[in-house]
C-alpha positions as CSV (number, residue, x, y, z in Angstrom):
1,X,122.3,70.6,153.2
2,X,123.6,70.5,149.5
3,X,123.7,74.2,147.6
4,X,122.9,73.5,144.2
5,X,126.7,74.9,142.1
6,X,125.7,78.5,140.5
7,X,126.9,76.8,136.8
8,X,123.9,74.5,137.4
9,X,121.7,77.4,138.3
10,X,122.8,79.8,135.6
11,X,122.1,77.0,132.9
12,X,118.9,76.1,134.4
13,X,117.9,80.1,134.0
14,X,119.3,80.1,130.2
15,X,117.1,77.2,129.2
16,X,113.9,78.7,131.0
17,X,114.2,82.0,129.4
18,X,114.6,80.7,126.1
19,X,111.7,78.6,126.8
20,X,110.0,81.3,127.3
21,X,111.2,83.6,124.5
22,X,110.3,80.6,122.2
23,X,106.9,80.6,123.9
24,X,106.4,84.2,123.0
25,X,107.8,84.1,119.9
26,X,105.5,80.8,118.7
27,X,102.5,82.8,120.2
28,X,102.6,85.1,118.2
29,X,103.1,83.1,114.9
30,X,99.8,81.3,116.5
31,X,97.9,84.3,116.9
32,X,98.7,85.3,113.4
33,X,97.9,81.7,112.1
34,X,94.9,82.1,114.1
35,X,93.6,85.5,112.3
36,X,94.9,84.4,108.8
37,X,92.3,81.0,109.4
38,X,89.5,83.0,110.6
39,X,89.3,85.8,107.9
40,X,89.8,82.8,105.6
41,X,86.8,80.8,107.1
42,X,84.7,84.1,107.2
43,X,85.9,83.8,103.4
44,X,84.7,80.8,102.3
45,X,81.6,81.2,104.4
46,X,80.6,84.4,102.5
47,X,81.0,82.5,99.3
48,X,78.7,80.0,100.5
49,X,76.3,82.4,101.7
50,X,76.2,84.0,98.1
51,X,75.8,80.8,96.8
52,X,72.2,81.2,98.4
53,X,71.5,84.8,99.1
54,X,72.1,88.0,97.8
55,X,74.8,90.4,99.5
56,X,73.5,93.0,102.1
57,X,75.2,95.4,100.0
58,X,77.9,96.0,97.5
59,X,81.1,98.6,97.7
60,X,79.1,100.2,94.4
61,X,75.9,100.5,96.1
62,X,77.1,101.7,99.2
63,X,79.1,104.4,97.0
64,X,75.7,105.1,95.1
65,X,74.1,105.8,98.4
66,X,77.0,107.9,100.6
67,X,77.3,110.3,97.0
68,X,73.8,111.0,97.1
69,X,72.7,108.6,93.7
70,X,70.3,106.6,95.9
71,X,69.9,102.9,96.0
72,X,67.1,101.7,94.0
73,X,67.4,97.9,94.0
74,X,65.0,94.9,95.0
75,X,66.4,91.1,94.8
76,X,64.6,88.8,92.7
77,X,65.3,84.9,92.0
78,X,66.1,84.3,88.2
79,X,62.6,82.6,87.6
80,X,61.2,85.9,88.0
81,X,63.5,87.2,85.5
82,X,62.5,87.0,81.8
83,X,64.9,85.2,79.9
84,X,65.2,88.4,77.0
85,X,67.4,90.1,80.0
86,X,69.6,87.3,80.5
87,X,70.0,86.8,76.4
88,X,69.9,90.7,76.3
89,X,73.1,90.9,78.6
90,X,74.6,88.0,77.8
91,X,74.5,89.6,74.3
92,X,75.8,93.0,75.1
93,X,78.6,91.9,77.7
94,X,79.6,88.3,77.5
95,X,78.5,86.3,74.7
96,X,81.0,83.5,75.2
97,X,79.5,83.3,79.0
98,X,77.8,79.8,78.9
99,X,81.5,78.5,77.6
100,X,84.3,80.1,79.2
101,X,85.6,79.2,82.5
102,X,85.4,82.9,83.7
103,X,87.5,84.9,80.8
104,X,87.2,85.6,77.5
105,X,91.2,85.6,76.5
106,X,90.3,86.5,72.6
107,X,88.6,89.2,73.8
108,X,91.4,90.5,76.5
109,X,93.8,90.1,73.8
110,X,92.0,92.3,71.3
111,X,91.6,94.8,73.8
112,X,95.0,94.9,74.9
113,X,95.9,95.5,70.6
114,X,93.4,98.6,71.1
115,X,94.6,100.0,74.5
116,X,98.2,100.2,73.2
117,X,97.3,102.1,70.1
118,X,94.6,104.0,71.5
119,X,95.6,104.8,75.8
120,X,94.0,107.3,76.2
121,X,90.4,105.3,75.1
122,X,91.1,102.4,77.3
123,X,88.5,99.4,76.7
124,X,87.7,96.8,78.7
125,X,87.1,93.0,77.9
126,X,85.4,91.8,81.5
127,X,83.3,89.2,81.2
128,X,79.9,88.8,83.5
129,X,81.5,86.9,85.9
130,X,84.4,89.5,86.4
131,X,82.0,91.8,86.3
132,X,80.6,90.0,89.1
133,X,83.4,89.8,91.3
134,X,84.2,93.1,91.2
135,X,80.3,94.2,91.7
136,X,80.2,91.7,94.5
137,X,83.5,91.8,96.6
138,X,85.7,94.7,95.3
139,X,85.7,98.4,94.3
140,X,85.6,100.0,91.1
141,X,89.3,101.7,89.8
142,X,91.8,100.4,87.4
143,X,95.0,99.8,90.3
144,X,96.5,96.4,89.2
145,X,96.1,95.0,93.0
146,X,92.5,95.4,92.5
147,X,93.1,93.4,88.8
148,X,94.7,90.4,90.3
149,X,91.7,90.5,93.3
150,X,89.8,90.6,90.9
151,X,91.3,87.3,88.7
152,X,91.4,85.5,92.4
153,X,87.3,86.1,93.0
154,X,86.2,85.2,89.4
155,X,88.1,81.8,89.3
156,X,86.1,81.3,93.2
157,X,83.0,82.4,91.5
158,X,83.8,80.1,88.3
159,X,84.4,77.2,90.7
160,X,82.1,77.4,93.6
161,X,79.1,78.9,91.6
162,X,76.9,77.4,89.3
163,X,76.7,79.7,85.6
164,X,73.4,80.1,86.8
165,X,74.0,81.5,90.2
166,X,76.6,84.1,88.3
167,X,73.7,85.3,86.1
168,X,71.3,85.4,88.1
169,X,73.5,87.8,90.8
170,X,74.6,90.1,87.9
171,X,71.2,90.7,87.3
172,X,70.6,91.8,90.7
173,X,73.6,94.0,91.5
174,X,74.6,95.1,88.1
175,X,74.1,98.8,88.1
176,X,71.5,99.5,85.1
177,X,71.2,103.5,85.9
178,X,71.7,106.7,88.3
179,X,71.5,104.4,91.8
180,X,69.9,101.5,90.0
181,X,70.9,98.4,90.8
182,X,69.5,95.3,89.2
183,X,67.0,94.6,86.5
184,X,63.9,94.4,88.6
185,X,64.5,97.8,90.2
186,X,65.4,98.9,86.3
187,X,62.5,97.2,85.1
188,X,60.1,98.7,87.3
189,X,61.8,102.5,86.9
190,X,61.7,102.6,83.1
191,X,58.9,100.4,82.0
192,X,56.5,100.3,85.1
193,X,56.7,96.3,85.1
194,X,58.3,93.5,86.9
195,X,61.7,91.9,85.5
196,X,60.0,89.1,84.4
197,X,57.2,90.3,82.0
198,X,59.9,91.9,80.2
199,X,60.1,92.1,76.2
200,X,63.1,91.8,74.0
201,X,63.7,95.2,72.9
202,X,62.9,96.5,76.3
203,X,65.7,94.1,77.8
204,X,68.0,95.3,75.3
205,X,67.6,99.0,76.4
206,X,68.4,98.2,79.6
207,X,71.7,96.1,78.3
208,X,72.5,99.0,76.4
209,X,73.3,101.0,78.9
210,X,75.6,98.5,81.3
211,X,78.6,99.8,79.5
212,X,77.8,103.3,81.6
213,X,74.9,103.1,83.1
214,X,75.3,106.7,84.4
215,X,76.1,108.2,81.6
216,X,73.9,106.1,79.0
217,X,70.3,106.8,79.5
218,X,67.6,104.2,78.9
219,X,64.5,106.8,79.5
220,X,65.2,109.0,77.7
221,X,67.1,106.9,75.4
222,X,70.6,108.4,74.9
223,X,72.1,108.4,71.1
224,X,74.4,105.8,72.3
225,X,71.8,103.5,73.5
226,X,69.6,103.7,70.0
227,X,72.2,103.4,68.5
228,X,73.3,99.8,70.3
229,X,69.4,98.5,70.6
230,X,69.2,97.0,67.3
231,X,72.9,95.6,67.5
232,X,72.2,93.5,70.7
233,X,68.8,92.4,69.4
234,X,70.7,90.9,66.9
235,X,73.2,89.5,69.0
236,X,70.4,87.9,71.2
237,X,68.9,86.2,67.9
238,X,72.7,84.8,67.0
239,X,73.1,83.5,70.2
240,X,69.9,81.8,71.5
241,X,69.8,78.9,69.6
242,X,73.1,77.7,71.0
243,X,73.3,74.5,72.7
244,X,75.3,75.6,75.8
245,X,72.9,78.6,75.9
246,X,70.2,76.6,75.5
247,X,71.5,74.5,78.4
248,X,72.2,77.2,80.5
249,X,68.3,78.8,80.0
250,X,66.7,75.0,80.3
251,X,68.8,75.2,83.7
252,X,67.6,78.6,84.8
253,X,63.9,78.3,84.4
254,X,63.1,74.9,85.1
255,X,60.1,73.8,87.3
């Protein structure tokens, strides 16, 4: 009987061991391919979800509710909403929101001009759908990692999400006071009504204070807040008869 010659065997044993080395090491780029596809398909499934439900709860509201603020919210659909909160808000935060495609770049640059000559009294130029993405999938802060999150969710939001799907979910997780989330739960707190029997100058109290709503008081009304009441009632009047607003409110309350 034939013995197979040791250089046969030897090579034989080099190509299985790489075989298997190249097994491990493809196994583990597949399990790490596998994990990347699955957080990104839990991902996009979120999205989708949001597209008809309202999140369980936010990083905000959970904060609100560990520091011992409470959570004071209740979901409603945006037909239940008056439409003097969404030109109240719109007014106050994001006038250009029926328009833009997610940002408001005059309005970044303009605050860029007043950040460098005033740092120390940073201002902000988010518009209600960053607002939105940060409420919804991120934490508050000012790190740049969570900026760029932040540009990344609003452009999903933007192109997944109708405008009135991105209004009608800042006005349910937008914090509008102490552990307040949401203009129903606001609604109900400072004028003893729902959201949608709402009047115009008692939408724009509750706009007044999105800015800081824990610091800005709508019952009692802070300085601050009387102070910005007349301004966005104003605003609301500038803005309603335009078409793309009148577009997006034809869209939001039809039958």
């Amino acid at each position: 009987m034939k013995t197979i010659p040791k250089k046969i065997l030897y090579s034989v044993k080099y190509q299985l061991l790489r075989f298997y080395h190249a097994y491990k090491s493809w196994a583990w780029y597949y399990k790490i391919l596998t994990w990347v596809l699955t957080i990104l398909s839990l991902h996009f499934l979120y999205f989708f979800y949001l597209m008809l439900f309202f999140p369980p709860i936010t990083a905000t509201q959970f904060g609100s509710l560990v520091s011992g603020h409470g959570l004071n919210r209740e979901y409603v659909c945006l037909k239940n909403i008056s439409s003097n909160a969404v030109l109240a808000v719109m007014g106050a935060e994001d006038q250009l929101f029926a328009e833009h495609y997610g940002f408001d770049l005059e309005s970044i640059e303009k605050a860029m001009e007043y950040n460098k000559r005033k740092p120390k009294k940073m201002r902000g130029a988010s518009t209600i759908s960053q607002q939105v993405a940060k409420n919804v999938f991120l934490w508050q802060g000012r790190s740049w990692v969570r900026k760029g999150l932040e540009v990344y969710f609003t452009l999903m939001i933007e192109t997944l999400w109708s405008k009135k799907r991105i209004i009608e979910m800042y006005l349910n997780i937008a914090e509008m006071g102490d552990g307040v989330f949401g203009i129903q739960a606001a609604s109900k707190k400072y004028f003893n009504k729902d959201a949608k029997y709402l009047s115009r100058e008692e939408a724009a109290k509750i706009a007044a204070c999105l800015p800081n709503p824990k610091r800005y008081k709508v019952k009692p009304v802070s300085p601050y807040v009387s102070f910005r009441i007349p301004w966005i009632m104003q605003q609301m009047d500038q803005i309603e008869p335009d078409e793309d607003i009148q577009l997006l409110l034809k869209k939001a309350y039809v039958r």
